[in-house]
SEVEX-231867 format. One record per residue (C-alpha): x, y, z; residue number from 0. Coordinates in nm, 3 decimals. Each point is the difference from the previous one (the first is absolute). Layout:
N
+---------+---------+---------+-----+
!      xx !      yy !      zz ! pos !
+---------+---------+---------+-----+
!       X !       Y !       Z ! NUM !
...
+---------+---------+---------+-----+
//
This chain:
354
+---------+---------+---------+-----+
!      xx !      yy !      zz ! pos !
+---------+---------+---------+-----+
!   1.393 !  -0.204 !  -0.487 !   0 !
!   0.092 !  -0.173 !  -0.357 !   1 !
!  -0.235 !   0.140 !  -0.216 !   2 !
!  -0.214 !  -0.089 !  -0.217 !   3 !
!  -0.164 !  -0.128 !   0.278 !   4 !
!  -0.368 !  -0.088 !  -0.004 !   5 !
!  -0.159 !   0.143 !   0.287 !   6 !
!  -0.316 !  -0.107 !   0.193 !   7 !
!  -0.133 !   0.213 !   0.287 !   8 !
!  -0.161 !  -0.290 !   0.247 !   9 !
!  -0.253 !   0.265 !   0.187 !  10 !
!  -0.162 !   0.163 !  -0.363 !  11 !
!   0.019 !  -0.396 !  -0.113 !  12 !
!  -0.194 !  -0.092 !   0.292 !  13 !
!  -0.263 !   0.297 !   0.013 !  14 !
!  -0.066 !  -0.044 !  -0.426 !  15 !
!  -0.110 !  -0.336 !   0.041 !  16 !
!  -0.189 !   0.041 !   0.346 !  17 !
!  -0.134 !   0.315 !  -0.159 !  18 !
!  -0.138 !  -0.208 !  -0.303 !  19 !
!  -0.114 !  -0.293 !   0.256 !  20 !
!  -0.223 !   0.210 !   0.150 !  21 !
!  -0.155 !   0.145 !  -0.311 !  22 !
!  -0.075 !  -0.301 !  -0.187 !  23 !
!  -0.104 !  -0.148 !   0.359 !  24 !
!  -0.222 !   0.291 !   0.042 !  25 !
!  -0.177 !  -0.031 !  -0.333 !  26 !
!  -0.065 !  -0.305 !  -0.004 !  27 !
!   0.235 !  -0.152 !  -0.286 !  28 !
!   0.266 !  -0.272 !   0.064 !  29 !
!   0.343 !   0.075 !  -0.063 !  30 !
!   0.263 !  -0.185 !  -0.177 !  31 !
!   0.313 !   0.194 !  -0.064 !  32 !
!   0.207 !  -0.072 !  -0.312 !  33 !
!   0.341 !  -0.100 !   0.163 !  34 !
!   0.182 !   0.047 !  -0.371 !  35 !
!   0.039 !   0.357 !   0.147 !  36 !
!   0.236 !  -0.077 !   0.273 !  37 !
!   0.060 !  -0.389 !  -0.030 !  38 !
!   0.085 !  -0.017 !   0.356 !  39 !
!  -0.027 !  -0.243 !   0.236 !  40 !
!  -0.042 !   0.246 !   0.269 !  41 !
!  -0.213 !   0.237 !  -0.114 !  42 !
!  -0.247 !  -0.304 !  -0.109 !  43 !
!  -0.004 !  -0.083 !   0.372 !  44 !
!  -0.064 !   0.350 !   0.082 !  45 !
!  -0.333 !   0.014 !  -0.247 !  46 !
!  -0.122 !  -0.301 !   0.092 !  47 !
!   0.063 !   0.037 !   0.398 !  48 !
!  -0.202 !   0.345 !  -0.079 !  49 !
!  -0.320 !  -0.185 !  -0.118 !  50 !
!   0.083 !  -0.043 !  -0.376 !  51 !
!  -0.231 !  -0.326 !  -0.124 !  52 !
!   0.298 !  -0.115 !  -0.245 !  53 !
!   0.228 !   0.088 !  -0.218 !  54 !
!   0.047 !   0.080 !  -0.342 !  55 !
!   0.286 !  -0.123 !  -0.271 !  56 !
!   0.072 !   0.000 !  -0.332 !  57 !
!   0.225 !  -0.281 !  -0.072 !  58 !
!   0.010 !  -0.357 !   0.113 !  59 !
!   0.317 !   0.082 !   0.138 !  60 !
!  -0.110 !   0.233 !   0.196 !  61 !
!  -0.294 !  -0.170 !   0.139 !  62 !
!   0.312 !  -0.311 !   0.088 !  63 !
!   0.178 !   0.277 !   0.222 !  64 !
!  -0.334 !   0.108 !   0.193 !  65 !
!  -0.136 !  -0.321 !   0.029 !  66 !
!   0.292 !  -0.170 !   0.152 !  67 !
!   0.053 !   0.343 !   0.250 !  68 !
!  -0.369 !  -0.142 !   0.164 !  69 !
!  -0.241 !   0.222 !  -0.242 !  70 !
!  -0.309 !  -0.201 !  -0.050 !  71 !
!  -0.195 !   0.158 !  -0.204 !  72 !
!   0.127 !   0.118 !  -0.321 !  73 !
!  -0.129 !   0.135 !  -0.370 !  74 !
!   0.185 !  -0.033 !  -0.288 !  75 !
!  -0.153 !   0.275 !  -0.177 !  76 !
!   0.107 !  -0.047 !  -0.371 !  77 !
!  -0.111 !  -0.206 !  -0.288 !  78 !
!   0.255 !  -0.281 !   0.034 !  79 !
!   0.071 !  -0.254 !  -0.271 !  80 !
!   0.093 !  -0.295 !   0.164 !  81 !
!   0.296 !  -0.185 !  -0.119 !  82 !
!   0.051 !  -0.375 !   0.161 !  83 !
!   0.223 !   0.159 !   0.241 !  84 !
!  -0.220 !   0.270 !   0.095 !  85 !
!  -0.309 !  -0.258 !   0.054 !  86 !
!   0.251 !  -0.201 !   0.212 !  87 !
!   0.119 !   0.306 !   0.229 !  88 !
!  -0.362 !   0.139 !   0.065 !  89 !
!  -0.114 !  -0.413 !   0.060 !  90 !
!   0.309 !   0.110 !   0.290 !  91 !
!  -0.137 !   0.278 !   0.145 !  92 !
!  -0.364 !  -0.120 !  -0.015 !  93 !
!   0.131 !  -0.271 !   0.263 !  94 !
!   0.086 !   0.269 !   0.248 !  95 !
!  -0.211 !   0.378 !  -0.070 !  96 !
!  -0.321 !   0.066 !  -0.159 !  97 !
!   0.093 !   0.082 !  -0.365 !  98 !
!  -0.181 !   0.245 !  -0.205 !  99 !
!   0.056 !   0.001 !  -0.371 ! 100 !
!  -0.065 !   0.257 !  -0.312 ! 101 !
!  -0.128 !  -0.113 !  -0.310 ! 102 !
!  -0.162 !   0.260 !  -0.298 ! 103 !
!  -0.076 !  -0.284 !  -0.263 ! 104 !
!  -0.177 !  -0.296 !  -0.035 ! 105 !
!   0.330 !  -0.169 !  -0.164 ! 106 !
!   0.240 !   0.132 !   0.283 ! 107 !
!  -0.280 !  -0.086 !   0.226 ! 108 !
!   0.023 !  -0.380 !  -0.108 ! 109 !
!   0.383 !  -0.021 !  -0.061 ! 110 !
!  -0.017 !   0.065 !   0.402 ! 111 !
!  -0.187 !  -0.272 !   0.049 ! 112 !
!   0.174 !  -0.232 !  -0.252 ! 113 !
!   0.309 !   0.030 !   0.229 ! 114 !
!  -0.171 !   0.011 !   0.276 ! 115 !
!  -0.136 !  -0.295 !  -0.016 ! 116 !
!  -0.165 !  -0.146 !   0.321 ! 117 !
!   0.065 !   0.351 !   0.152 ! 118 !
!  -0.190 !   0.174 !  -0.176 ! 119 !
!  -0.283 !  -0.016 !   0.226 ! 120 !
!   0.181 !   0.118 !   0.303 ! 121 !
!   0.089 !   0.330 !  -0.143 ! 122 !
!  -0.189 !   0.251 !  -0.065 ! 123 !
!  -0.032 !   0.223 !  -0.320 ! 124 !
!  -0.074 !   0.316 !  -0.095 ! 125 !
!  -0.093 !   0.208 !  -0.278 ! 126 !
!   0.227 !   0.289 !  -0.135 ! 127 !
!  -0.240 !   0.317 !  -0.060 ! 128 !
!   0.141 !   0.283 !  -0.229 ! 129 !
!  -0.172 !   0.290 !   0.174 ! 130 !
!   0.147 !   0.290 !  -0.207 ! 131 !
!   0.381 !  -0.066 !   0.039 ! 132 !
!   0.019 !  -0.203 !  -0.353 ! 133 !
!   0.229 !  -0.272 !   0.113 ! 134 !
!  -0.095 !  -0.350 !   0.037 ! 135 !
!  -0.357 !  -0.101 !   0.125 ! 136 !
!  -0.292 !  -0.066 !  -0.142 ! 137 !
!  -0.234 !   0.283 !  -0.101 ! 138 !
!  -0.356 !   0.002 !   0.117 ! 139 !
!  -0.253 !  -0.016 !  -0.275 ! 140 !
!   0.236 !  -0.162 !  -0.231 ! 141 !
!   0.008 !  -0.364 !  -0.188 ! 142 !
!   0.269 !  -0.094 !   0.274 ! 143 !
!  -0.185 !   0.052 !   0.275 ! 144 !
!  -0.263 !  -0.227 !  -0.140 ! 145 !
!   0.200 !  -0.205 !  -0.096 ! 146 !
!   0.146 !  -0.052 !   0.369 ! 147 !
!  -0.308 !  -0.004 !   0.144 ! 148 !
!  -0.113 !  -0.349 !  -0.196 ! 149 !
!   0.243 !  -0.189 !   0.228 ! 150 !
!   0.330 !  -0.138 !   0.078 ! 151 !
!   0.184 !  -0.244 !   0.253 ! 152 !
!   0.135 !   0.251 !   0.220 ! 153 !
!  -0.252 !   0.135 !   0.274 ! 154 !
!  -0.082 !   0.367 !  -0.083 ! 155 !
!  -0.063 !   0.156 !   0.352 ! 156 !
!   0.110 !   0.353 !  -0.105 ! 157 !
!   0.046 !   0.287 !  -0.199 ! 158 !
!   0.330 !   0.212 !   0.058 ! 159 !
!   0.150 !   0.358 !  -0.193 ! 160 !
!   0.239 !   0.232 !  -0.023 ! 161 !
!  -0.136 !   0.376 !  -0.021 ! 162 !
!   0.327 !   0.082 !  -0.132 ! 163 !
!  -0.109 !   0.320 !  -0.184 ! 164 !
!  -0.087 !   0.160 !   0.372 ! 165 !
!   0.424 !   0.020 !  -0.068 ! 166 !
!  -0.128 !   0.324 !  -0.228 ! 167 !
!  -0.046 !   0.351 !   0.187 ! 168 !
!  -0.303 !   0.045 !   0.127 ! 169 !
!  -0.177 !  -0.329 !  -0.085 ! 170 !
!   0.010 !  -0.170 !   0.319 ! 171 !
!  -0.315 !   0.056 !   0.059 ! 172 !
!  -0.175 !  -0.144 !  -0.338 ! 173 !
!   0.264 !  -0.288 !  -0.016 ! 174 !
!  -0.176 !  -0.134 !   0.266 ! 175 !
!  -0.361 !   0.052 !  -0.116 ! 176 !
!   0.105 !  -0.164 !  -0.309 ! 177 !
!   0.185 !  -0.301 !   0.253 ! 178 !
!  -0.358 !  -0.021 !   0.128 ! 179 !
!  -0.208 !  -0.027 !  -0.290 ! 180 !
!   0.189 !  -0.249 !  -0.164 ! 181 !
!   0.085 !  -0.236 !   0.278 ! 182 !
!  -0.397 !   0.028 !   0.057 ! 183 !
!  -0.095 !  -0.065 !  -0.373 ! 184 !
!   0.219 !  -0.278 !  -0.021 ! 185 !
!  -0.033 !  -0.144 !   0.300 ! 186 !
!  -0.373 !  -0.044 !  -0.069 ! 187 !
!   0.044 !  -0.145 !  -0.320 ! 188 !
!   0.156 !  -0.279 !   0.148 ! 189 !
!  -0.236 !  -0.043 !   0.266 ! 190 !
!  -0.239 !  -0.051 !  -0.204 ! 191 !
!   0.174 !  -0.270 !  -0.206 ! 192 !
!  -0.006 !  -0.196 !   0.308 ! 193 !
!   0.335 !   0.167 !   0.145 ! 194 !
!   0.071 !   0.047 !   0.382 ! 195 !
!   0.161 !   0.295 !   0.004 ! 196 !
!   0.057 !   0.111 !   0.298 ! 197 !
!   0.273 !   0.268 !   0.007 ! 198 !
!   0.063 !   0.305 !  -0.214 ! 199 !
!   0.380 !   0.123 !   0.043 ! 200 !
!   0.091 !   0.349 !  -0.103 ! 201 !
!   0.184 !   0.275 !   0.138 ! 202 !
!   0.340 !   0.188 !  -0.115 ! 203 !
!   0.160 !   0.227 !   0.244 ! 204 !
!  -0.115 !   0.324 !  -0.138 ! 205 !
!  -0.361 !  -0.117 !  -0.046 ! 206 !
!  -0.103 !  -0.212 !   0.314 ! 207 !
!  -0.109 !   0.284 !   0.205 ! 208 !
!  -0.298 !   0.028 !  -0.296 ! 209 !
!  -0.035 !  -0.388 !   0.002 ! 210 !
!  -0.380 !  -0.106 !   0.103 ! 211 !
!  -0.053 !  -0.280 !   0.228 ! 212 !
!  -0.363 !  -0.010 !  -0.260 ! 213 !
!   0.261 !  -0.132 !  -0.251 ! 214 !
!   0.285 !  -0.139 !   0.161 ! 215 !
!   0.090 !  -0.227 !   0.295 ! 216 !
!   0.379 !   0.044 !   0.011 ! 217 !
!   0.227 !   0.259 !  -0.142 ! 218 !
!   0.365 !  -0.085 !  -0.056 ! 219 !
!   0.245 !   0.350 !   0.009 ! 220 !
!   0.335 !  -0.061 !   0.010 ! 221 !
!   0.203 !   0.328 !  -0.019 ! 222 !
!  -0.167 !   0.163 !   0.275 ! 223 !
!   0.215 !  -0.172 !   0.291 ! 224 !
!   0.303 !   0.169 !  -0.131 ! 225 !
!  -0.127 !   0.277 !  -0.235 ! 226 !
!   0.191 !   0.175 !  -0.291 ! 227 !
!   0.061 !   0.300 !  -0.209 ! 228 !
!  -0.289 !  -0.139 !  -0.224 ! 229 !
!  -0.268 !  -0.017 !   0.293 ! 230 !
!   0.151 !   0.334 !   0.140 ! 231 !
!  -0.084 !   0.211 !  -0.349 ! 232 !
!  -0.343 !  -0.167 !  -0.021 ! 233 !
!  -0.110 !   0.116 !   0.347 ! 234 !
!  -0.012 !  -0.328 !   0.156 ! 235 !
!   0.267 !   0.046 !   0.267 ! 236 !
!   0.121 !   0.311 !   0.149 ! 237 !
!   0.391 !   0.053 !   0.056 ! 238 !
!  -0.024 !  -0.173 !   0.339 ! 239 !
!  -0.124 !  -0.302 !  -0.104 ! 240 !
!   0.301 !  -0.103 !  -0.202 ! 241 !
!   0.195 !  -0.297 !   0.202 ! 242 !
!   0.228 !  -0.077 !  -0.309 ! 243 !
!   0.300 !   0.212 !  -0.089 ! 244 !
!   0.325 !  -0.073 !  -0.201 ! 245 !
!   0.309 !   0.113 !   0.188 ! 246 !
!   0.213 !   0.188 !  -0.252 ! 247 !
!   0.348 !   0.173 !   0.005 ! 248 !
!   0.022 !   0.325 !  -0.193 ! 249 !
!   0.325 !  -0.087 !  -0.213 ! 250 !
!  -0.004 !   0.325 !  -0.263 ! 251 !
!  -0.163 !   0.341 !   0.005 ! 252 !
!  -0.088 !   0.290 !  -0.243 ! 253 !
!  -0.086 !   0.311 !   0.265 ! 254 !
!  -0.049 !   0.232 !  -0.322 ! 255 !
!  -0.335 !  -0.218 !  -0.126 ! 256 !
!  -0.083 !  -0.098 !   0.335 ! 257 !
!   0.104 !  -0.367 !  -0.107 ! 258 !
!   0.094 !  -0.350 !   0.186 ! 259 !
!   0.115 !  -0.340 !  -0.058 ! 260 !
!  -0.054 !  -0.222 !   0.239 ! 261 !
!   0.101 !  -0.390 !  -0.035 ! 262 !
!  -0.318 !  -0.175 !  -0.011 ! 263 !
!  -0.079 !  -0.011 !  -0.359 ! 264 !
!  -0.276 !  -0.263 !  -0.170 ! 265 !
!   0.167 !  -0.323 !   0.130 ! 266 !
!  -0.139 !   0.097 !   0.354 ! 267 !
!  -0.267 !   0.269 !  -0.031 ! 268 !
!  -0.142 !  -0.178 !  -0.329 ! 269 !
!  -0.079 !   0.190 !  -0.353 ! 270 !
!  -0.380 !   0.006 !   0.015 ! 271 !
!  -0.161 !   0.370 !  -0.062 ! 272 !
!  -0.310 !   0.021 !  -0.102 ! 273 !
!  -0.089 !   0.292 !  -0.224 ! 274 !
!  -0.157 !   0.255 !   0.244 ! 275 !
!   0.247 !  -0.104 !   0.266 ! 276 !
!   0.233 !   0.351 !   0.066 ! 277 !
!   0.305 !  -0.240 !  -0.069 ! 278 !
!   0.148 !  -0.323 !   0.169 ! 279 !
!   0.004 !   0.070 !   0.363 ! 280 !
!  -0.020 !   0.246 !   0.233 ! 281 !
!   0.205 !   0.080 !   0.282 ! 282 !
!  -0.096 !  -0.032 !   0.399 ! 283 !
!   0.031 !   0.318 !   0.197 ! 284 !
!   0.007 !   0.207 !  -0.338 ! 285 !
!  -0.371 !   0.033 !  -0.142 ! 286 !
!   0.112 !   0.187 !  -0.296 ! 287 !
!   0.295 !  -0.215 !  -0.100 ! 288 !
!   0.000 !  -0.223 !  -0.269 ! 289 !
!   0.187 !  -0.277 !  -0.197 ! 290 !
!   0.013 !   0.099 !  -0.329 ! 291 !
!   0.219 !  -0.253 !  -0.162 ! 292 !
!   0.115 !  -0.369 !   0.051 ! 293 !
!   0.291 !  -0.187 !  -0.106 ! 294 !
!   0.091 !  -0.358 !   0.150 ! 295 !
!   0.179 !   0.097 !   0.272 ! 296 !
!  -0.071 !   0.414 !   0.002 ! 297 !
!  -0.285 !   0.195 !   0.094 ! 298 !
!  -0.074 !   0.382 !  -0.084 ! 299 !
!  -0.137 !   0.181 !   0.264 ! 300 !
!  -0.141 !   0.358 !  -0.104 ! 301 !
!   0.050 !   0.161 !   0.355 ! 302 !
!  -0.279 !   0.266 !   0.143 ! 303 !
!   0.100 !   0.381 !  -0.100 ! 304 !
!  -0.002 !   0.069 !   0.379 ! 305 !
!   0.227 !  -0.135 !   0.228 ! 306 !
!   0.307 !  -0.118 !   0.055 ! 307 !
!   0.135 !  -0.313 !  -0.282 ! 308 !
!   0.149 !  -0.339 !   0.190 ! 309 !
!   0.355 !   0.038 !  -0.014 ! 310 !
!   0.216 !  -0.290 !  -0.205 ! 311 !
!   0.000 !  -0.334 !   0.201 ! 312 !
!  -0.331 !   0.129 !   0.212 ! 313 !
!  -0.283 !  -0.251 !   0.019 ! 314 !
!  -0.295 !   0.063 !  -0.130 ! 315 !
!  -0.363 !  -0.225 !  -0.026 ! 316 !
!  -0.172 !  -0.036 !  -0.304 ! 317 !
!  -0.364 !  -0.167 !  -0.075 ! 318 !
!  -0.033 !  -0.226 !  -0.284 ! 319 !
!  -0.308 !   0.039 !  -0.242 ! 320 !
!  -0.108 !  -0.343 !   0.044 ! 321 !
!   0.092 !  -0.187 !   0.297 ! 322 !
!  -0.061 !  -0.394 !  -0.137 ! 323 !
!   0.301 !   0.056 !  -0.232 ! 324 !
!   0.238 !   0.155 !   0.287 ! 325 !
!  -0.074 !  -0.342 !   0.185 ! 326 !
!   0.060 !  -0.244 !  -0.261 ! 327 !
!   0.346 !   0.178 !  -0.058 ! 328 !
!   0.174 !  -0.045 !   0.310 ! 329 !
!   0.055 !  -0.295 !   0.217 ! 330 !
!  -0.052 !   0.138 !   0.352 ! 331 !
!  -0.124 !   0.316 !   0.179 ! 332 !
!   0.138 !   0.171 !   0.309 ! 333 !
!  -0.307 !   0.075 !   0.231 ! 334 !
!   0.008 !   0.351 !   0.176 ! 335 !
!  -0.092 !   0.139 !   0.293 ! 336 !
!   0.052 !   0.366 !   0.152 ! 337 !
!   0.259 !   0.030 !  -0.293 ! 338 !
!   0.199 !  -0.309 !   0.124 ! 339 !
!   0.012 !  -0.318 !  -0.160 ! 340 !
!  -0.172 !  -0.271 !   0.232 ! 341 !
!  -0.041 !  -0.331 !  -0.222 ! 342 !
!   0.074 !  -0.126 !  -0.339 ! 343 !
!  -0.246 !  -0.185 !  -0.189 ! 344 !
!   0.027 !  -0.206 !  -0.283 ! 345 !
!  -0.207 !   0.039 !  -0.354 ! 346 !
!  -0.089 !  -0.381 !   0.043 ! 347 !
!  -0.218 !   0.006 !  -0.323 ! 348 !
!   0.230 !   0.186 !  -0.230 ! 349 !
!   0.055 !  -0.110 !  -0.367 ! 350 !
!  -0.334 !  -0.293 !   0.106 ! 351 !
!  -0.080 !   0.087 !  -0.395 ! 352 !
!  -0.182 !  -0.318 !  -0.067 ! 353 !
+---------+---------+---------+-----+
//
């Protein structure tokens, strides 16, 4: 094929997510999967057809594509500041889904509502919990968390957070514990202001297997459908669980340092590498092989001592680090199975930034 060429294997695709169906299903916790991974319309259908409750954006725009593709349940889980545009589109998609919305201050909380206006009581709002991550969201304990609980004129029905440091080897596990704890603290506060909360979101893909269904009632992973180099060095995915790949053509060669270039550099494999990652890919069918180096359009592969290098103008696949920035590069993927190419699908939601 024309490489680079964004791969998606449709049989891993469809075990991930019935694999993390079943999980969530059998613990007891909801799940809503955070469609910025993939942003495609397909897959969506897949997650939902496989039990998911709803799905989860980050944008407006996105929410737009999903929404008008049939999803009717969706969370917009970020602390939006509404614009008049922005109150007019979600006024849209409150006519046809149930929309979720974040909020982590009492001022963004009633600019919402502002532009809102008569909508604001037919969606929902929830309250951004910093859980350990350091982001956005408000910390439990603090002045803003009192402050949110003394009222606004959104409806608060939930709590929601990212356990983003469970992205850190080896703290999975107390990412989650520390999910649990502060959706719980904060959750209560508001209750007892007079708050129906009813739902506490949490979840990233490499802490939801530690996610409690005492803390949480929904868990939004998004990486795990298609998995990554990322998920692959923290232990939460095995080399047979990767259903993205990026198709690239070995265009130079250094046999004395055991050295590649392939040509799928950062414009298609994206630059993220995180700084215990072992580089900024690694490469399918060769556990010990590495990319070392990115330029826009050129990849260094450090090739296993053992065995046999690709010869010049032999294909190779490579896994990006993070997946999310691989699909919001290209514009479609070719859908594999067997090794053959049996659909195309389009990135519907790409560059749905705002």
């Amino acid at each position: 094929m024309e490489t680079p060429e964004v791969l998606i294997d449709r049989r891993l695709l469809d075990a991930n997510i019935a694999r993390m169906a079943a999980a969530t299903a059998g613990a007891g916790i909801g799940l809503r999967p955070h469609a910025k991974t993939h942003k495609v319309l397909e897959i969506a259908r897949s997650q939902l057809a496989a039990g998911a409750m709803g799905l989860t954006v980050a944008t407006v725009g996105e929410a737009e594509v999903f929404v008008a593709d049939g999803a009717s349940d969706v969370l917009i889980a970020y602390p939006l500041w509404a614009t008049p545009e922005i109150g007019r589109r979600l006024q849209a998609l409150a006519e046809r889904a149930t929309i979720t919305v974040g909020v982590d201050s009492p001022e963004g909380a009633a600019n919402l509502a502002q532009h809102l206006g008569a909508s604001a009581s037919r969606i929902e709002a929830w309250v951004e919990v910093d859980s350990g991550h350091h982001r956005s969201g408000v910390r439990p304990g603090s002045v803003d968390e009192d402050r949110m609980a003394d009222g606004t004129d959104l409806r608060l029905t939930g709590v929601f957070t990212f356990p983003g440091h469970g992205y850190l080897p080896g703290q999975a596990r107390a990412a989650a514990m520390h999910e649990g704890e502060a959706l719980s603290a904060v959750a209560a506060r508001l209750r007892a202001a007079g708050h129906d909360i009813r739902h506490a979101s949490g979840g990233s893909s490499p802490s939801v297997a530690f996610s409690s269904p005492v803390h949480v009632t929904e868990v939004r992973p998004g990486v795990y459908a298609l998995g990554d180099a990322q998920q692959l060095e923290l232990g939460r995915c095995g080399w047979d669980d990767i259903a993205l790949s990026v198709a690239a053509t070995v265009v130079s060669r250094r046999a004395s340092s055991r050295e590649l270039i392939a040509n799928a550099g950062s414009k298609v494999l994206g630059s993220d590498r995180p700084s215990w990652a072992s580089g900024y890919g690694r490469v399918l069918g060769a556990p010990d092989g590495c990319v070392t180096a990115l330029s826009e359009h050129h990849a260094t592969v450090r090739w296993p001592d053992s065995g046999d290098m690709p010869a010049l103008g032999e294909q190779i696949r490579l896994i990006p680090n993070h997946v999310c920035l691989t699909m919001n590069l290209v514009d479609e993927v070719a859908v594999v199975e067997d090794d053959a190419v049996v659909d195309r699908w389009v990135v519907a939601a790409r560059g749905r930034n705002r």
